[in-house]
Structure formats: C-alpha cells, structure tokens
DRENDO-1510 file (C-alpha; in Angstrom, 1 decimal, always signed):
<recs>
REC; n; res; u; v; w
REC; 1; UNK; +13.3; +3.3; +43.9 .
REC; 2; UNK; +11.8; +0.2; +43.2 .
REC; 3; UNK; +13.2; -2.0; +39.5 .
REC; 4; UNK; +9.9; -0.7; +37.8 .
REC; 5; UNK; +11.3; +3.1; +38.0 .
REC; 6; UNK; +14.6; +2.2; +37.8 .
REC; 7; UNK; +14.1; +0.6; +34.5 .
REC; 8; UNK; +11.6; +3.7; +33.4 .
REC; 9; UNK; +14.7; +6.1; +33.8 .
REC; 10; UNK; +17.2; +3.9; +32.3 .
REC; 11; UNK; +14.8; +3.6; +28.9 .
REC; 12; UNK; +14.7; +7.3; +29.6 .
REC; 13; UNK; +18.2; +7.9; +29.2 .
REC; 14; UNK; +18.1; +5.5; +26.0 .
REC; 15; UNK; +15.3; +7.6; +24.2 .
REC; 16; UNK; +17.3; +10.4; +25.1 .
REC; 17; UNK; +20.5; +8.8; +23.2 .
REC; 18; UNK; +17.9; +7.7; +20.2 .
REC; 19; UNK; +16.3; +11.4; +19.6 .
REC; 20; UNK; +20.0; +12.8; +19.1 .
REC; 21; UNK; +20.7; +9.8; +16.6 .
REC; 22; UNK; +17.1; +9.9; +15.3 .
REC; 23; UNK; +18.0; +13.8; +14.4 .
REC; 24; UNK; +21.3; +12.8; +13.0 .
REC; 25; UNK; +20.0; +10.2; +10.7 .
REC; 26; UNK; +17.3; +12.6; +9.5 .
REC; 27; UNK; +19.4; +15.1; +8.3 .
REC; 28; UNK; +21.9; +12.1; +6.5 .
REC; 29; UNK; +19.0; +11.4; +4.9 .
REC; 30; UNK; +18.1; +15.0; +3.4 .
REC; 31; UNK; +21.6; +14.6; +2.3 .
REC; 32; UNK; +20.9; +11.4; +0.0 .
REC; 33; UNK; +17.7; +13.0; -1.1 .
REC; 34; UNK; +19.7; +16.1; -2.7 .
REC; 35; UNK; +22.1; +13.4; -4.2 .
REC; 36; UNK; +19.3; +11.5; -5.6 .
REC; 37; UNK; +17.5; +14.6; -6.9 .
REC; 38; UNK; +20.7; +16.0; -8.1 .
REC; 39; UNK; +21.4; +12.3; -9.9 .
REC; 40; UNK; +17.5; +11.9; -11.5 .
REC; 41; UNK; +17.0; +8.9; -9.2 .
REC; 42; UNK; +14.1; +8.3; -7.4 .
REC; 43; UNK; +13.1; +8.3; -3.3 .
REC; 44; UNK; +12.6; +4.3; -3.1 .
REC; 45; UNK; +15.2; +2.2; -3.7 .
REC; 46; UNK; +14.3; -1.5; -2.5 .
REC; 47; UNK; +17.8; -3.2; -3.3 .
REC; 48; UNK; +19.6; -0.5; -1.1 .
REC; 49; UNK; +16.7; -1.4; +1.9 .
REC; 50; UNK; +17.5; -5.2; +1.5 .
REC; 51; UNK; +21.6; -4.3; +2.2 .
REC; 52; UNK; +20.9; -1.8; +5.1 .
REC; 53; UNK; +18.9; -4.8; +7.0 .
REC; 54; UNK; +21.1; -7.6; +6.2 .
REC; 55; UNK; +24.5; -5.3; +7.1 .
REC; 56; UNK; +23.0; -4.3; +10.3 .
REC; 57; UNK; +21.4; -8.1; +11.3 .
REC; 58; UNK; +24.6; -8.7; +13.0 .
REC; 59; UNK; +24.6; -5.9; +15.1 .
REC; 60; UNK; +22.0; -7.6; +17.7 .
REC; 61; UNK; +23.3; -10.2; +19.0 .
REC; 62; UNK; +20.1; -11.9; +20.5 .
REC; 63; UNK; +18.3; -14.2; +18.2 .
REC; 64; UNK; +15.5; -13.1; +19.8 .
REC; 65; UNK; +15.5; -9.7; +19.7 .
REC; 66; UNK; +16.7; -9.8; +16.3 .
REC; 67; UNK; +13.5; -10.0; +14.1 .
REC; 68; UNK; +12.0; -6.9; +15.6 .
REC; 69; UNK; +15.1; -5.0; +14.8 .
REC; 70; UNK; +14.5; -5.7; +11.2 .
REC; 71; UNK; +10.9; -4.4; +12.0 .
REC; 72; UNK; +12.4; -1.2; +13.4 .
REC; 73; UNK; +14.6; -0.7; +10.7 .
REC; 74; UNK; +11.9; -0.7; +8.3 .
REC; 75; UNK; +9.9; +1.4; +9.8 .
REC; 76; UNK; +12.8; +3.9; +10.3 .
REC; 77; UNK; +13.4; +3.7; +6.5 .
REC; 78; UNK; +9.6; +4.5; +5.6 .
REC; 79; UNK; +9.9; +7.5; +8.2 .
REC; 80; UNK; +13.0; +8.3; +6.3 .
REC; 81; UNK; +11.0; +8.8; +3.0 .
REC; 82; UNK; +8.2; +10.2; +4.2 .
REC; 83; UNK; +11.0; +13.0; +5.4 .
REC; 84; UNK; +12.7; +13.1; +2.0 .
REC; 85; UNK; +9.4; +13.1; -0.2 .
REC; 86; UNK; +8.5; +16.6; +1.8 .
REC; 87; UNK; +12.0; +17.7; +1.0 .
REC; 88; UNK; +11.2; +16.6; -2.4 .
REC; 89; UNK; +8.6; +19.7; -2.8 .
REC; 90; UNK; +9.5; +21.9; -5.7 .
REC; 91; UNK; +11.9; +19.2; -7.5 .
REC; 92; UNK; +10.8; +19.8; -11.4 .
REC; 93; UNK; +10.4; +17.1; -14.0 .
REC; 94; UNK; +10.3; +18.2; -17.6 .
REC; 95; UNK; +8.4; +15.6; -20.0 .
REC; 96; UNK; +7.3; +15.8; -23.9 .
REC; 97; UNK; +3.1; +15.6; -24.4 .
REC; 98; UNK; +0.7; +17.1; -22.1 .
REC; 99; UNK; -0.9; +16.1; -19.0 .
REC; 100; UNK; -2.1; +12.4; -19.3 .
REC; 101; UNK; +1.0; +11.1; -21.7 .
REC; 102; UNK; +2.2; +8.3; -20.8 .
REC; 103; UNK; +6.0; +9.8; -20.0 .
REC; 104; UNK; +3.6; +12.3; -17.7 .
REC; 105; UNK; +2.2; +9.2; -15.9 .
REC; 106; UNK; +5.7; +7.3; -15.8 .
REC; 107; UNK; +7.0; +10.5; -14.1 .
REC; 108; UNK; +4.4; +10.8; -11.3 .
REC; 109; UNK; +4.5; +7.0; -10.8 .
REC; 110; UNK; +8.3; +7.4; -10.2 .
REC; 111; UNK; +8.2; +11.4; -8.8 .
REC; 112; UNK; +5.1; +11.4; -7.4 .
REC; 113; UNK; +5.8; +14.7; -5.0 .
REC; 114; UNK; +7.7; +16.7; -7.8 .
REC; 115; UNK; +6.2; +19.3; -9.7 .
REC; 116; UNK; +5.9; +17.6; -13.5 .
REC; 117; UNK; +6.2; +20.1; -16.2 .
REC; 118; UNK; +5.2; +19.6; -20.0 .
REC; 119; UNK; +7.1; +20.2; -23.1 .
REC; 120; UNK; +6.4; +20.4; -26.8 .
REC; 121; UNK; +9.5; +18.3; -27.8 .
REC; 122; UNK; +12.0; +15.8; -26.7 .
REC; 123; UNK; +14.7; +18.7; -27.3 .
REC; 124; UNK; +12.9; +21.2; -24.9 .
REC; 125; UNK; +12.5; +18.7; -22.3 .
REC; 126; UNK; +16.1; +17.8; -22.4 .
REC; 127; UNK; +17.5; +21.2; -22.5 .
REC; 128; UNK; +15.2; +22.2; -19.9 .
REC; 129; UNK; +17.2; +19.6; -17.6 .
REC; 130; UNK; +20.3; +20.9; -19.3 .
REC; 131; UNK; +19.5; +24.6; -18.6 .
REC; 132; UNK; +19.1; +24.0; -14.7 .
REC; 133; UNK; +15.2; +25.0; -15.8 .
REC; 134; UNK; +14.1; +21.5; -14.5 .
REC; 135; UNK; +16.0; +19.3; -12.3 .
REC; 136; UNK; +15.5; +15.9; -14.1 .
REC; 137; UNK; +14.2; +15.1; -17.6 .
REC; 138; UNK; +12.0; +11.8; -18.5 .
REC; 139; UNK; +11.8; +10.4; -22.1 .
REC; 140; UNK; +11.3; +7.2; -23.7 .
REC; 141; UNK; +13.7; +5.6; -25.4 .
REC; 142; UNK; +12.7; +2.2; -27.1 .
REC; 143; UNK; +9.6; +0.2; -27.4 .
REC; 144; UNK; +9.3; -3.3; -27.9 .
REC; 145; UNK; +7.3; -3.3; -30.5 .
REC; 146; UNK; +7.8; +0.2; -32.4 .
REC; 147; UNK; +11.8; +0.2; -31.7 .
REC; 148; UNK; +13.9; +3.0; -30.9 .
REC; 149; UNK; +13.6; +6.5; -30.0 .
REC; 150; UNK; +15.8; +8.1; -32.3 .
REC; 151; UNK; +15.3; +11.7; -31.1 .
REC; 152; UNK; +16.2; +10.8; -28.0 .
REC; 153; UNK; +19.1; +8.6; -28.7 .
REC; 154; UNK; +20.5; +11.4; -30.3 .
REC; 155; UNK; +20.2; +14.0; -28.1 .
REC; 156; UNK; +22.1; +11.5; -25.9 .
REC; 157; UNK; +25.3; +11.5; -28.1 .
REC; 158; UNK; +25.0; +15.4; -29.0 .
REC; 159; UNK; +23.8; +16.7; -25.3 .
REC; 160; UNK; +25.7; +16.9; -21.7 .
REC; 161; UNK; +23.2; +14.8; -19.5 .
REC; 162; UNK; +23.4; +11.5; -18.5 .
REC; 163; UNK; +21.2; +8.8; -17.7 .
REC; 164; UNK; +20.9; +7.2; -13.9 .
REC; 165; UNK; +17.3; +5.4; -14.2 .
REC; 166; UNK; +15.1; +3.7; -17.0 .
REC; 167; UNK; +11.8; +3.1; -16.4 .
REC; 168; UNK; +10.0; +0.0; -17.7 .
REC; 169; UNK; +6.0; +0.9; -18.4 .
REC; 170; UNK; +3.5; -1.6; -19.7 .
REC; 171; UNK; +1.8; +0.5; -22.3 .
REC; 172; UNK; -1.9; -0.1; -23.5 .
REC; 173; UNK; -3.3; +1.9; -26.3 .
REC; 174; UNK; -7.2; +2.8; -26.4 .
REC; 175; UNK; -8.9; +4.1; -29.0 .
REC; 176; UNK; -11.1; +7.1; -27.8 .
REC; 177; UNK; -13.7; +9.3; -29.2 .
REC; 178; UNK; -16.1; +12.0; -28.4 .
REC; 179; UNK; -19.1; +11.4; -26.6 .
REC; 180; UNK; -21.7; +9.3; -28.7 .
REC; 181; UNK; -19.1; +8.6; -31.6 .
REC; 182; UNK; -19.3; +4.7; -32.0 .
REC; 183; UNK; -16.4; +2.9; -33.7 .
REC; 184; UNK; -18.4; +2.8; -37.0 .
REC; 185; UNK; -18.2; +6.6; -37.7 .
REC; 186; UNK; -14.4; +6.7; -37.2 .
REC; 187; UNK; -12.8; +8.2; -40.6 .
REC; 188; UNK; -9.3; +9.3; -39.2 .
REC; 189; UNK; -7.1; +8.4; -35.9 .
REC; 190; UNK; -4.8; +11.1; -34.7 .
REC; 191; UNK; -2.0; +10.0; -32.3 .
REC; 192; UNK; +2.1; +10.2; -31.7 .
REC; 193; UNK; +4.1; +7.9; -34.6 .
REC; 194; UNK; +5.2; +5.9; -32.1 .
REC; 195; UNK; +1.3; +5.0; -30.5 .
REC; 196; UNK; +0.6; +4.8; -34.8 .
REC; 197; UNK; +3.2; +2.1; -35.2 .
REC; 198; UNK; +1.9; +0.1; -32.1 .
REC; 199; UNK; -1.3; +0.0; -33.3 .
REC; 200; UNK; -0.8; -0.3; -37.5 .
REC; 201; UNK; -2.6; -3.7; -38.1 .
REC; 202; UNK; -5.8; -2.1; -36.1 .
REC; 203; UNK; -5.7; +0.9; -38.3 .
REC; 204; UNK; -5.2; -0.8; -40.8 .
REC; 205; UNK; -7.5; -3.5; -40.6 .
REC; 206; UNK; -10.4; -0.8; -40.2 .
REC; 207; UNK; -9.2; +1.6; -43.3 .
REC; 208; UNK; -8.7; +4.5; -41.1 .
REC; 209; UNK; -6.6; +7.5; -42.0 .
REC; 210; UNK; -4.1; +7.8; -39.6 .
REC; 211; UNK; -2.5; +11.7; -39.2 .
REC; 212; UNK; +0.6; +12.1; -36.8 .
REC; 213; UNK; +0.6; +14.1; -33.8 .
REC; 214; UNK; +3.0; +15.4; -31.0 .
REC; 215; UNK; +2.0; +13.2; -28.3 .
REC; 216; UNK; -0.5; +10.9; -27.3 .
REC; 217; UNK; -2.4; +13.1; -24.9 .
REC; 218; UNK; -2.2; +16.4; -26.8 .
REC; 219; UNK; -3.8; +13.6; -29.8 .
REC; 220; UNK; -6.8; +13.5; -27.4 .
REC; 221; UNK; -6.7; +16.7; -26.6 .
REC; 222; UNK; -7.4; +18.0; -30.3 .
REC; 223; UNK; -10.0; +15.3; -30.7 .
REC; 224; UNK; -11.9; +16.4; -27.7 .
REC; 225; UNK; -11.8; +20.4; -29.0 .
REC; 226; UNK; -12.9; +19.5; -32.2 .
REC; 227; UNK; -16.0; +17.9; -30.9 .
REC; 228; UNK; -16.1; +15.6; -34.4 .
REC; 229; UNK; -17.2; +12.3; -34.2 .
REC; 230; UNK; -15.5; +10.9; -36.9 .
REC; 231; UNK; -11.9; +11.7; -35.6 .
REC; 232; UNK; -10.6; +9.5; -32.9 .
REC; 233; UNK; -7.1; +9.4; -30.9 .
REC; 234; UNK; -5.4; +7.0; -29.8 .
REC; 235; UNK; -3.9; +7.2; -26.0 .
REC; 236; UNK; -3.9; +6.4; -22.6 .
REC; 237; UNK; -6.5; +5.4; -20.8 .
REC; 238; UNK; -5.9; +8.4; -18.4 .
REC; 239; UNK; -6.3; +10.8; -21.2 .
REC; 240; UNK; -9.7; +9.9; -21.8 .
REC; 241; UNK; -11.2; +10.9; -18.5 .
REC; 242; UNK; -8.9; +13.9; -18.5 .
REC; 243; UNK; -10.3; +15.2; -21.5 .
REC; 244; UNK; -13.9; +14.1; -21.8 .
REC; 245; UNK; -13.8; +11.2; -24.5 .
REC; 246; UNK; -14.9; +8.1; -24.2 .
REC; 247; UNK; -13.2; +4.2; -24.7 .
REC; 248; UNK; -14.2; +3.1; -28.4 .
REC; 249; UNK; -12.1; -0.1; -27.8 .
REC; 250; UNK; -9.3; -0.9; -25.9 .
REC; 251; UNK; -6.2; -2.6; -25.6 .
REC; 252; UNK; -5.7; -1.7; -29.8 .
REC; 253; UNK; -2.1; -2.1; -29.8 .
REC; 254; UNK; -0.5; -5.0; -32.3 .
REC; 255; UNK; +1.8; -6.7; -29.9 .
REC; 256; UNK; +0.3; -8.3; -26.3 .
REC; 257; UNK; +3.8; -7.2; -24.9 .
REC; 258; UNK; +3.9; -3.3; -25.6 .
REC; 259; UNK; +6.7; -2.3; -23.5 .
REC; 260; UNK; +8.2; +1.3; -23.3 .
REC; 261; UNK; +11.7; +2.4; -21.8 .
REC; 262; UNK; +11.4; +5.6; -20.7 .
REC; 263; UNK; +15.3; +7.4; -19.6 .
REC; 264; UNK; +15.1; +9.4; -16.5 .
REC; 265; UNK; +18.1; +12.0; -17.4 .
REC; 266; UNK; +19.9; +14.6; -14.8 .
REC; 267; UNK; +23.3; +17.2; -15.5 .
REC; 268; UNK; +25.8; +14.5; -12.9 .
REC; 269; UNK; +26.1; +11.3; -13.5 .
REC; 270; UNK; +25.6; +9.0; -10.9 .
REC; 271; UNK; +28.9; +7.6; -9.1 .
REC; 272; UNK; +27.4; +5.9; -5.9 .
REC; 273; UNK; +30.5; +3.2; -5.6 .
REC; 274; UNK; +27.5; +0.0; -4.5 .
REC; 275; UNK; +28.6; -3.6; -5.1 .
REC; 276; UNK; +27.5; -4.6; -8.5 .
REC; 277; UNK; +24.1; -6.3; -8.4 .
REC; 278; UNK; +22.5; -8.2; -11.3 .
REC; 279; UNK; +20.7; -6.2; -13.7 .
REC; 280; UNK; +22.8; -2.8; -13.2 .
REC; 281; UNK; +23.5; -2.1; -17.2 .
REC; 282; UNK; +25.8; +0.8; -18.5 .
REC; 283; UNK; +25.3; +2.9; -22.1 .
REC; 284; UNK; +28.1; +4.2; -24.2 .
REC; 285; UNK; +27.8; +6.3; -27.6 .
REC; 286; UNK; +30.3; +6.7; -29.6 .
REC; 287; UNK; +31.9; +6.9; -33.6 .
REC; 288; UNK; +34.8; +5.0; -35.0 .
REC; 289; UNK; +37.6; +5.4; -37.3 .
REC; 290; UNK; +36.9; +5.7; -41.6 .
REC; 291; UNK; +38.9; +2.4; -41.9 .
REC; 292; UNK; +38.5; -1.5; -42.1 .
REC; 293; UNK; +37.8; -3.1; -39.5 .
REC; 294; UNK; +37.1; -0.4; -36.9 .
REC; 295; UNK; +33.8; -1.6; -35.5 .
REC; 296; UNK; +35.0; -4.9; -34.8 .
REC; 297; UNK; +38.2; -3.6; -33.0 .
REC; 298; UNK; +35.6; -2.2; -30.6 .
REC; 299; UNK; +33.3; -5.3; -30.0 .
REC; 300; UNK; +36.7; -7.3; -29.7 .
REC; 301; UNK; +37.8; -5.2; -27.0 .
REC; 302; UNK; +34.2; -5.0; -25.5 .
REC; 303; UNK; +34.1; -9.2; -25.1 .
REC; 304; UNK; +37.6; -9.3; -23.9 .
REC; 305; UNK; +36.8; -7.1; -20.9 .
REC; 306; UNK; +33.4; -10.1; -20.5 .
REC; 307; UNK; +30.8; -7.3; -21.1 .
REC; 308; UNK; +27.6; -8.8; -23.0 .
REC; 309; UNK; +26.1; -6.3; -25.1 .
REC; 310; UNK; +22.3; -6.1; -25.3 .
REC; 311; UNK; +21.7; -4.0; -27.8 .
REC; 312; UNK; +23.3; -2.2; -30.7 .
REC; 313; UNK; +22.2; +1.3; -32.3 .
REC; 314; UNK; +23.5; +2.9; -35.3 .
REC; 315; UNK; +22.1; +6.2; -36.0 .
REC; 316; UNK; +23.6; +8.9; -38.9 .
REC; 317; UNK; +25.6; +11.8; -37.5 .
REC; 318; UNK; +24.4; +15.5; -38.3 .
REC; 319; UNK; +27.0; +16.9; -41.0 .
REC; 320; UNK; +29.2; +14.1; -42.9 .
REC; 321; UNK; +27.1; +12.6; -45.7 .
REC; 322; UNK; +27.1; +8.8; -44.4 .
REC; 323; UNK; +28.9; +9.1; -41.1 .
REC; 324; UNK; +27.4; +7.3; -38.1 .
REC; 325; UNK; +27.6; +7.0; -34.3 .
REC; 326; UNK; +26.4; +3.9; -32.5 .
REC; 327; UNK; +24.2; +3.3; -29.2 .
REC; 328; UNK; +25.4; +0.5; -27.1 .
REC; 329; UNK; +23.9; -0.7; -24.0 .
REC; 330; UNK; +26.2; -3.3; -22.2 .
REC; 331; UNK; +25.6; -5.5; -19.0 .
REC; 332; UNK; +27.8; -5.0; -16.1 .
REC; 333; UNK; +29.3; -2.2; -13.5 .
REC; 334; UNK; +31.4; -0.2; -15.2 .
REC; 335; UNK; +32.3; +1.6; -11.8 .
REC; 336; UNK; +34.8; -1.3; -11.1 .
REC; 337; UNK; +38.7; -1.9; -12.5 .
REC; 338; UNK; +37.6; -3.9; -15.4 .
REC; 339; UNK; +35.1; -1.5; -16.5 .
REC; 340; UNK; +37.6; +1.5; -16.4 .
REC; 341; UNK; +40.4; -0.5; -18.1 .
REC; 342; UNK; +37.3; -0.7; -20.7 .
REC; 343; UNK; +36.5; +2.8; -21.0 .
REC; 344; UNK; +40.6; +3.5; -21.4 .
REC; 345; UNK; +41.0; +1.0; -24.1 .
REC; 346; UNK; +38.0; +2.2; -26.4 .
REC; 347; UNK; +39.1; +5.6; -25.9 .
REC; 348; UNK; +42.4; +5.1; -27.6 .
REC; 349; UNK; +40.5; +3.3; -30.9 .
REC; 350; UNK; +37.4; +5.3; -31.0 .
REC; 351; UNK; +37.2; +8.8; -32.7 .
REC; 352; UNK; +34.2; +9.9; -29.9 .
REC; 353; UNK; +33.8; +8.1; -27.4 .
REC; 354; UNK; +30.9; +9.2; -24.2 .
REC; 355; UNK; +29.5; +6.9; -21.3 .
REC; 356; UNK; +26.1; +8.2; -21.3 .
REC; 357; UNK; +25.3; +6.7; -17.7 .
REC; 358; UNK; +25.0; +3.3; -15.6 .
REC; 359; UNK; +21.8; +2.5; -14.5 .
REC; 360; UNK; +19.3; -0.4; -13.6 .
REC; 361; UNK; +16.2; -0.7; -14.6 .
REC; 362; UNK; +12.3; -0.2; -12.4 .
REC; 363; UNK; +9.3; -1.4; -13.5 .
REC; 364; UNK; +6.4; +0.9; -13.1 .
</recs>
C-alpha cells in the first residue's frame, strides 16, 4: 500500500468518526429548535454564531489550518438551520390584521417556515398563544411616533405569557386607492388608529375624514371591496398588491423615523443562562402600595441594584377607580445575582409584582 492509499483509508476512518458526530449534532440541534419554538425565539441567532466560532478557535492548534475551520464551522451552522427550519414545519404564529399587516410581515420576516395565522384582536392573538392554539404570538408594542400599545401592555400585566424577542420594523405608510382613483377624489381614509396617528398632519393637511379600522390590511381590504374611489386606506405597501389597489402617494407618515416594536410572546419564559451581552433588556409590571412615597421606593431600589431604566409606563388597572400598574423596561441581565437580589427586593415593597420577560432586540 503505497502513502496515497494509506492516507485515503485513514480520511476514511475520519469521515467515518464525523458522520456519527455529524448525526449527533443534528439531533442537538432539533433539541434547541424545540427550545426556541417553545421560547418564541427565532432559528437565527448571529451573537450565539459569533461565541460558537471564537470558543472553538482554540481548538486547532495550527494557525494555518485555523481559518478554514471557522469556514467549516459556518457552514455546519447554516446546515444546522436548514435542518431546524424543516423541523420548523407546522410551528403556528397568531397575529392581529389580515394578511399583508405589518405584524403579518414582521412574523414571516422573523418565522419565515411557520404557518402565520390571523386574528381579529390583540386579545385573541394572545390567548391563542395562551390556549396552546398557536405556539408563539407577535404584537406591537410601541411606536416611535404614535407611542404605546396599550392593549398590549395590558394584556402583559393581566395574561400568563412572557416575552423572549422584540422585533424592531421600519414602518412606511402609503396611501392606496382603487384602480383610477387619483389623490384628488379622496373624501375619507380608513386605516388602524395607530397607522391614523402616524400619519395625522397628512390627513389633516388634505381635509380628509379619517374613520378607524381593525388593522391596516383589513383597512385595504374594505377599500378594495367597496370599489369607491373616494375612500382610501392607508397601509403597507404589501397590502396594495395583495388586494388590488394602487399607491396614491407614499411614505405619508408624519415622522421620517416611524419605528414599531413588535413583542414576540410564548407560554415559558426564556432561561438560556448566556453571558450578558450589550443590548439584552428585561420588562417588569407591576402596582405599588396606596401610600407616600411608594413609587420612589421602587426606582430607589432599581438604581441601587445599577439597572438604567428606558422607559416608564403607567397604565389604569381594570376595577379600582384611579388605581394604576406601571410598565418598565430596564437595561441589563436579570438572569445574574444582582438581578435576582432585584427581583427579591421589589417583591417585598410592591403589592404585584411580574417579570414579563428578558429579551434583546432584532431589527427586521
């Protein structure tokens, strides 16, 4: 046997070794796809790509061999999730609108394999996800230029499910019309209050009537079955092709910077002990105690622990005649000593107190 063969049967031998791991790490990674469908979270997850190369770097120790292990290592992680997004076949996503809404498009931007299912309301969509009907529920939370969601921040402090994922959407607004309306015959814009707030100074500007709706899409959906040209909605740019209409302008919203947050909610709440990474945020709801000073207790103990808060909600509780629960989202892992000492201490001075989930955010 000459060193040609010889080498053949050793490589051999190796593949051999490779296939048994390769089938190993395949099914370890069906296991972290039930985890992240079970969590909301979604099949890419470039951070967690970036730690798995530079832990394992080390583990060649020729410099020159190294930079095509980081290639095999990538292209083991893409075979990975091409594995988990056909395991991903049947996961259901529940969303408020119709098809063409912008939580529809955030959800196949983010799910793209999962079978997305409408709902009439933020309620049904997050008690379908509460129910076990769907496995994860997506709805926005905040805009940048309309504000909150308060629907949905409530059904966070009176529901079960938590949130694992926010999505970060650039949002455009178009107004849209029948075929051969022009701008000029427009008399009345139908669209979601939210899409109605994002775009006030163009309605107003042009006298139109504005009328509320359910959703974006199902806006354009009316327009387009009631074949009148002096009605308009006001959408996605999706929604137009989807349902016939045509672009009478676009871009209509007030601010440049139209930003939504859309929460990506599931029944567990997400306990993956990673090290803490900037951006990772974490949301708490809860009600304080009828007496002086109670509020501020909380914040006091929420600076001690070093925890920046981003944002403060207040929002009235259902019942008591001027009783309120607040919506904080704070900077920081909350998974680690100093976060749980956190959690302890506001429990023992607030009268409700629920960690609603720790997250990061993805652009989409």
């Amino acid at each position: 046997m000459n060193d040609l063969e010889e080498a053949r049967l050793e490589i051999g031998a190796v593949d051999k070794k490779i296939a048994s791991l390769f089938e190993e790490r395949m099914r370890l990674a069906g296991r972290i796809l039930d985890y992240k469908k079970g969590n909301g979270l979604p099949i890419l997850d470039a951070a967690q790509e970036e730690r798995v190369i530079a832990n394992n770097i080390s583990n060649i120790n020729d410099p020159a061999i190294q930079e095509y292990y980081v290639l095999f290592l990538r292209d083991m992680m893409k075979i990975s999730k091409a594995y988990q997004a056909r395991l991903m076949d049947g996961m259901k996503i529940a969303y408020c609108g119709s098809p063409g809404a912008f939580a529809h498009i955030a959800a196949h931007s983010v799910f793209p394999q999962a079978d997305i299912v409408p709902y009439p309301d933020f309620e049904s969509a997050y008690k379908a996800c509460e129910t076990g009907e769907a496995d994860t529920a997506i709805l926005p939370v905040e805009n940048s230029f309309a504000g909150d969601v308060g629907g949905v921040m409530d059904l966070c402090f009176g529901g079960t499910l938590y949130i694992n994922l926010m999505l970060d959407m650039d949002v455009s607004q178009n107004l849209m019309g029948v075929p051969g309306a022009r701008i000029e015959d427009i008399r009345t814009v139908i669209s979601h209050p939210q899409a109605l707030a994002q775009c006030a100074k163009f309605i107003t500007d042009r006298g139109f009537e504005a009328k509320e709706c359910s959703n974006t899409a199902e806006a354009a959906k009316q327009v387009a079955a009631a074949g009148d040209k002096t009605v308009a909605a006001i959408s996605s740019r999706d929604t137009a092709a989807l349902y016939g209409l045509e672009i009478l302008e676009a871009n209509i919203n007030s601010s440049i910077v139209n930003t939504t947050r859309f929460a990506v909610f599931s029944r567990a709440l997400n306990k993956a002990t990673l090290p803490q990474t900037d951006g990772e945020h974490f949301i708490l709801v809860f009600t304080v105690r009828n007496e002086a000073g109670a509020l501020a207790k909380i914040l006091n103990i929420i600076g001690s622990h070093g925890f920046n808060m981003s944002s403060l909600h207040s929002r009235p509780v259902a019942g008591p005649l001027w009783h309120h629960y607040f919506f904080a989202e704070l900077e920081g892992c909350v998974s680690g000593e100093n976060g749980q000492d956190l959690l302890r201490q506001l429990d023992t001075v607030c009268d409700r107190l629920k960690m609603v989930g720790s997250y990061h955010s993805l652009k989409i």
